[in-house]
N, C-alpha and C positions, 0 to 999 in steps of 0.2 A: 227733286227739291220739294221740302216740305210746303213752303208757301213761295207765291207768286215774286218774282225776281221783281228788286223796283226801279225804275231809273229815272231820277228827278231833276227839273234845272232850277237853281239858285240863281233867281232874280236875274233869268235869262226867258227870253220865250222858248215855248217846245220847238223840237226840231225830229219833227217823226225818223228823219234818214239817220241822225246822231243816236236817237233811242234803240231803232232798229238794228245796230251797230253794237252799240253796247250789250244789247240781248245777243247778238251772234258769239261775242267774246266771251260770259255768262256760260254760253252753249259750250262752248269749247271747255271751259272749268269743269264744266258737268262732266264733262269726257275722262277730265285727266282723276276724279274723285266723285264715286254718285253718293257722298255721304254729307254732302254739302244741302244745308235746311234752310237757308235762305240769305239773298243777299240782295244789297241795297247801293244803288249807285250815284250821287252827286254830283253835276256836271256845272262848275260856276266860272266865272270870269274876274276875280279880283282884282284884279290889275288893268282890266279895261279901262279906266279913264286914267290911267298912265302914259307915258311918252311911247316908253316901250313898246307897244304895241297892245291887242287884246290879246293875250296869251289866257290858258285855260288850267286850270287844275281840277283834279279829278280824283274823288274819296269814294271809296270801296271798302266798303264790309261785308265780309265773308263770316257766317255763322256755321261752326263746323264741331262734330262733338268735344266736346269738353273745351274748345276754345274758339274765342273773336279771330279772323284776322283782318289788318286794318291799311290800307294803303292809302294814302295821303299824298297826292303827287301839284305837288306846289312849285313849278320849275320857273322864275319868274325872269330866270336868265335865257332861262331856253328858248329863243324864237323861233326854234322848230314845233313849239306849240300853242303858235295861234294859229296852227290848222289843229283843230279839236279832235279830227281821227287818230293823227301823231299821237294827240296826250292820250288818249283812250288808250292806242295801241302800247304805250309804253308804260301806265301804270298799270294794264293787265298784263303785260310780260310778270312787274314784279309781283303783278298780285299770283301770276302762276307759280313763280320761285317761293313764292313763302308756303304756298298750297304747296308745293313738293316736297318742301320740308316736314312739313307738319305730318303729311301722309309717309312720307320716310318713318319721322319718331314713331307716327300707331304702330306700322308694321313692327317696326323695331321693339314696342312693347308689344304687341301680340306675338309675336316668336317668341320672346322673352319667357310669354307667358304661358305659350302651348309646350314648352320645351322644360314645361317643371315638370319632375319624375315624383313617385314616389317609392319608395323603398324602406329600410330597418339597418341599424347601425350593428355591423357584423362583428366587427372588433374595434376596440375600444383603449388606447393609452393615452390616457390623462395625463403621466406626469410628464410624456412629450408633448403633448398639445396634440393629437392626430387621432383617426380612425380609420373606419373604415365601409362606406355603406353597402349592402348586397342591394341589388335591383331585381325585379321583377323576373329577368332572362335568365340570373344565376348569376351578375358580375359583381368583381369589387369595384367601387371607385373611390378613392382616396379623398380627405377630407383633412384641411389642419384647422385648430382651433378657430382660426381667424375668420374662417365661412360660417360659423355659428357663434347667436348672440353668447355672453360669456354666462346669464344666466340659464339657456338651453344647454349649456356645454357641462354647468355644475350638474343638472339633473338628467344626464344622458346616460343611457345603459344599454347594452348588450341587446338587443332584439327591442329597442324601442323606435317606432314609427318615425318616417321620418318625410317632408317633402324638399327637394334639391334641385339644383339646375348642376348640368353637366356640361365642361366643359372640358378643351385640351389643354393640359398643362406643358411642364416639361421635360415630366418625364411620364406622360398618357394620362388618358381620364380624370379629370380631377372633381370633384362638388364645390361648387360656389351655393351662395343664401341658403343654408341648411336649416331649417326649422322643425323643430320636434314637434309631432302630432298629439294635441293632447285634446283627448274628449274630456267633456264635463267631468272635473273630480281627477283627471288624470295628473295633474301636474303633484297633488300630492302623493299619490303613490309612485312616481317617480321619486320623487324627494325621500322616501321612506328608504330608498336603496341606495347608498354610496356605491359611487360607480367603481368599478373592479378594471385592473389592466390585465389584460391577456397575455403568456407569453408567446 
């Protein structure tokens, strides 16, 4: 973790063995994700001069790339939490479920994103919507209009660059997100050549 985990009490006194507590649950976070840069823990009693009892609630922020995440556990029904370990113990369960999520979705886009090929559009029919791209090994992998924007798909030709993601279709290999490679100046000499169908 980038900076020091915080664990504070809201117009409660400290309580070293609840703090000491909260960092071990902290620790365990740490386990299930070490990309987590810092988090901060609120331990208050709102409802302590209610009937109900002193019950506790417990806010957690987790700062994690490119998002917050935030748990908020206000259970003011719950009398299993005015023992403050319970509340600890059960808003870091969810603060783990949403940390699993989140590290699902990265993975989910870093596959995404190690899984982009690149290759050149081997065959080419326009007036059915489809082609065809060759990959690096020597394959085809089929392509219908719909995987490419419709203005890459006007300026598309025979042996022009291309980056894709590969997937299985239904009848094998198919390209999804197909995006034409165009270096500086490229897009207009694509445009100079009306694309040709093969037979």
């Amino acid at each position: 973790m980038q900076t020091t985990p915080q664990v504070s009490f809201d117009d409660l006194p400290i309580d070293d063995a609840v703090r000491d507590s909260a960092l071990d649950h902290i620790e365990q976070l740490e386990r299930l994700s070490d990309r987590i840069t810092g988090c901060h823990v609120v331990i208050a009693q709102p409802h302590r001069h209610h009937r109900e009892g002193r019950l506790y609630s417990i806010r957690i922020d987790l700062v994690v790339p490119g998002a917050e995440i935030v748990v908020n556990r206000d259970h003011h029904l719950d009398h299993a939490h005015e023992d403050v370990y319970v509340a600890l113990r059960d808003s870091f369960l969810a603060a783990r479920r949403r940390l699993e999520d989140h590290v699902r979705r990265l993975r989910g886009t870093e596959k995404a994103h190690a899984a982009r090929s690149r290759g050149r559009i081997s065959k080419l029919f326009p007036l059915h919507g489809y082609g065809f791209i060759e990959t690096p090994d020597g394959r085809e992998v089929y392509f219908h209009r719909h995987a490419i924007s419709d203005h890459d798909f006007r300026l598309a030709d025979v042996g022009a660059p291309v980056f894709f993601c590969e997937e299985d279709g239904d009848e094998g290999p198919q390209a999804s997100a197909v995006h034409l490679v165009r270096p500086h100046g490229a897009a207009t000499r694509y445009a100079d050549h009306a694309p040709r169908e093969e037979s």
